[in-house]
N, C-alpha and C positions, 0 to 999 in steps of 0.2 A: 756430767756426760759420761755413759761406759767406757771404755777402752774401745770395745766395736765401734759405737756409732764417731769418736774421734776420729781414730783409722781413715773408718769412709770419707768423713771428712775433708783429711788430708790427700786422701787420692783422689778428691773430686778436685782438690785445690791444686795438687800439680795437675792435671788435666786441663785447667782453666792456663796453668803459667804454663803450660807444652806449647799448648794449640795454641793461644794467644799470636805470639809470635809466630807461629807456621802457619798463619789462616791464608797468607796473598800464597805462598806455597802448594794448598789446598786447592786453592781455585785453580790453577793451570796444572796440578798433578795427572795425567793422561790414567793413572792406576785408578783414581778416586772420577774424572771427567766423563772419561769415557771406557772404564774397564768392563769385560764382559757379563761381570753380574750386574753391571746397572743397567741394560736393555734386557737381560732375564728376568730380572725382578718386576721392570713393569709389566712385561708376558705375562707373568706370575700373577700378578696382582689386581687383572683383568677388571680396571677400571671404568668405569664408564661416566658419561657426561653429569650424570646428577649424583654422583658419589663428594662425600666430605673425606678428605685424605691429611693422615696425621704421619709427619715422618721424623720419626726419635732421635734422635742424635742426630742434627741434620749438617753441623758441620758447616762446608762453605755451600750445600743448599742442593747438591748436585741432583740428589734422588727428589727431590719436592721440583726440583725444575725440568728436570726428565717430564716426571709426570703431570705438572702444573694443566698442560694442552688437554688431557683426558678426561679433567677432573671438572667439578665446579669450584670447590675449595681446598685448598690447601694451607695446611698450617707445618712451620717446621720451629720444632724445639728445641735449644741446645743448651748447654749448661756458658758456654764461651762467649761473652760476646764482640768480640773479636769476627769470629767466625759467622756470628751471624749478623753483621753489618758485610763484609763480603758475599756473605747467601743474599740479600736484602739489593747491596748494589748488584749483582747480578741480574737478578729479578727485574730490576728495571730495566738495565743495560739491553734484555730480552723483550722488555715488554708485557712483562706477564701481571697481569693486574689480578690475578686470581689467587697468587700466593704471598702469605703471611711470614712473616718469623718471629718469634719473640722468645725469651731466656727461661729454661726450666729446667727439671731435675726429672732424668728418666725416669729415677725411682718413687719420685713423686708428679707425675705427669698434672701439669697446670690443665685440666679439662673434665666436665667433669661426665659420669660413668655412660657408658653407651652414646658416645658423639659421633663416632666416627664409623662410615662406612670401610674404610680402609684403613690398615695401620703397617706403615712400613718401617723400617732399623736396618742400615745397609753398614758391615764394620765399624759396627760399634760396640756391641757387648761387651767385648773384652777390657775397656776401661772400665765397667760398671761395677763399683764393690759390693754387689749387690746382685746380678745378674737374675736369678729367680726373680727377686723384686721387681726388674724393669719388666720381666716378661709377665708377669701381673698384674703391673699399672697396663702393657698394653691391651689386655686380655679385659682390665676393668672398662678402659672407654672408647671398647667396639662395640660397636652397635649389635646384636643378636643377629644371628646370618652373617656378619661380618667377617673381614679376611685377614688376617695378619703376615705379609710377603715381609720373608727375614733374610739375610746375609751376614754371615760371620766368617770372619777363619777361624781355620779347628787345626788340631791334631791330631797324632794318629791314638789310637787306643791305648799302648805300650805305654802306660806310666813313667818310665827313664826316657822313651822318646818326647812323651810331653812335655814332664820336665825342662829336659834342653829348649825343645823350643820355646817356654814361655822365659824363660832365663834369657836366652838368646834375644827376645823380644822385651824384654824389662832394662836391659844394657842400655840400648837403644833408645830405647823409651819407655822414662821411670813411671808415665803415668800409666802405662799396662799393667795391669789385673791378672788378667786369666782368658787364656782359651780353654775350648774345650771340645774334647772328641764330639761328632756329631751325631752321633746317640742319647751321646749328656746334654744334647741343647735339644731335642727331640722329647725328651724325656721333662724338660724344664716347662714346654707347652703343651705337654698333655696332662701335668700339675696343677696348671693354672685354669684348668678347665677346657684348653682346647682341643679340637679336632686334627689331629696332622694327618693334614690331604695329601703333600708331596713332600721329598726330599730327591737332592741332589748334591754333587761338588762339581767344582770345578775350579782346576789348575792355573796359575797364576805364576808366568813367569816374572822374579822381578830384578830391573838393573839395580844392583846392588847398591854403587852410587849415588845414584838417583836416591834410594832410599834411606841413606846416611846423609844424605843433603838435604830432604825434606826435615828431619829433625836436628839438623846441623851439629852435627854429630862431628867432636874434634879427633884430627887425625891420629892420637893412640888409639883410641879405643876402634876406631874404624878398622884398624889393621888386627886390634884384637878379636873384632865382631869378624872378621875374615878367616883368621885362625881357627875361630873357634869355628865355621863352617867346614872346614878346609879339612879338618883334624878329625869331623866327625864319622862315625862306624855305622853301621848296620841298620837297623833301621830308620833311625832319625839321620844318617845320612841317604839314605834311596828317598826319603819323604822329603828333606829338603833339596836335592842331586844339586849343587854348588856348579859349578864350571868358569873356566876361563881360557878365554881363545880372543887372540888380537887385542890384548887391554882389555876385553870387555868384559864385569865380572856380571853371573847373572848367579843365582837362586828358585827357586820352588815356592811358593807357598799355595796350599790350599783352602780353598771358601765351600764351606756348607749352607748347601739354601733350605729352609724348611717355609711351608707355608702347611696355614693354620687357620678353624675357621671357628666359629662360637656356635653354638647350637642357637638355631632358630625359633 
């Protein structure tokens, strides 16, 4: 085995031991339930009743259950299965007999080429050691005409600002990868052969705590992951803007949407 493909390996393997344990987490998280890119994304993604819908990294299910009502089928893949025994009780808990989940590898997507009328990936790239690759398996099994509605958080352009924040996001949580400015995720699906129709951001305020609790995050480093907001300068502090008023500590982060379509 390379040294590469180890690596990935291992990043896929803490990603399974992260989420594992944070999957009941997931499921009532209000950032990942109901945060404003998962009613843009379905917008986006302009599904309709006789569409097949594949959603990558699907985690505890949120984006495959949003959309489950518009579709005819849905499948959602995950590498955890943790998480996707919570997507799965869900699903029922809803009633939705239209959506699937079963355990795969973004970068090798269980399906095979042109299945899917829709291909969705809502926050998730950035655990992906591989990232090009997953946007390749999506791009292999959409159907021609097909749409690919994306969401990630990015950074800003400034290399020392990205830096910090993928640092600052790796602290946190060892199984993060890489973000990336939204020109370099733009640029990853016009590689893969597709069409980018639209692009957008949008601003994410988030309770700081909240988000050291979702990865149970112990209290040094919590207070070092606050320093190090606290302390930060110029750009990469206006992109994250930190604050605290009344106890409450809040943060910035930004999400890039790109939608993408295959030629017909």
């Amino acid at each position: 085995m390379s040294d590469g493909a180890s690596q990935a390996d291992t990043t896929k393997a803490r990603v399974q031991a992260q989420y594992g344990p944070a999957a009941e987490a997931y499921a009532v998280s209000q950032v990942h339930a109901r945060g404003a890119s998962l009613a843009r994304l379905v917008e986006l993604a302009e599904v309709s009743p006789d569409h097949t819908v594949l959603d990558v990294a699907t985690a505890a299910g949120h984006t495959a259950l949003a959309v489950a009502p518009l579709a005819r089928r849905v499948v959602g893949v995950d590498l955890t299965p943790a998480m996707l025994a919570v997507a799965s009780r869900l699903a029922r808990e809803r009633n939705l007999a239209n959506v699937g989940f079963i355990e795969g590898d973004a970068e090798r997507l269980p399906a095979d080429d042109e299945t899917f009328d829709r291909v969705m990936c809502r926050i998730a790239l950035h655990h992906f050691p591989d990232p090009a690759q997953a946007v390749r398996e999506m791009a292999r099994v959409l159907k021609p005409g097909g749409r690919v509605a994306f969401v990630d958080n990015i950074v800003p352009p400034d290399p020392a600002a990205a830096a910090f924040v993928n640092r600052f996001e790796t602290l946190r949580d060892p199984s993060h990868h890489w973000l990336f400015p939204l020109m370099e995720l733009v640029a990853m699906f016009r590689e893969a052969g597709l069409g980018v129709t639209h692009t957008e951001t949008l601003d994410k305020v988030m309770d700081f705590y909240d988000w050291t609790e979702r990865m149970s995050v112990p209290p040094s480093l919590e207070a070092e992951l606050w320093v190090m907001l606290m302390t930060a300068t110029g750009v990469t502090r206006d992109f994250l803007a930190p604050t605290e008023q009344d106890g409450r500590r809040t943060f910035t982060l930004h999400e890039g949407i790109v939608v993408a379509a295959k030629p017909g």
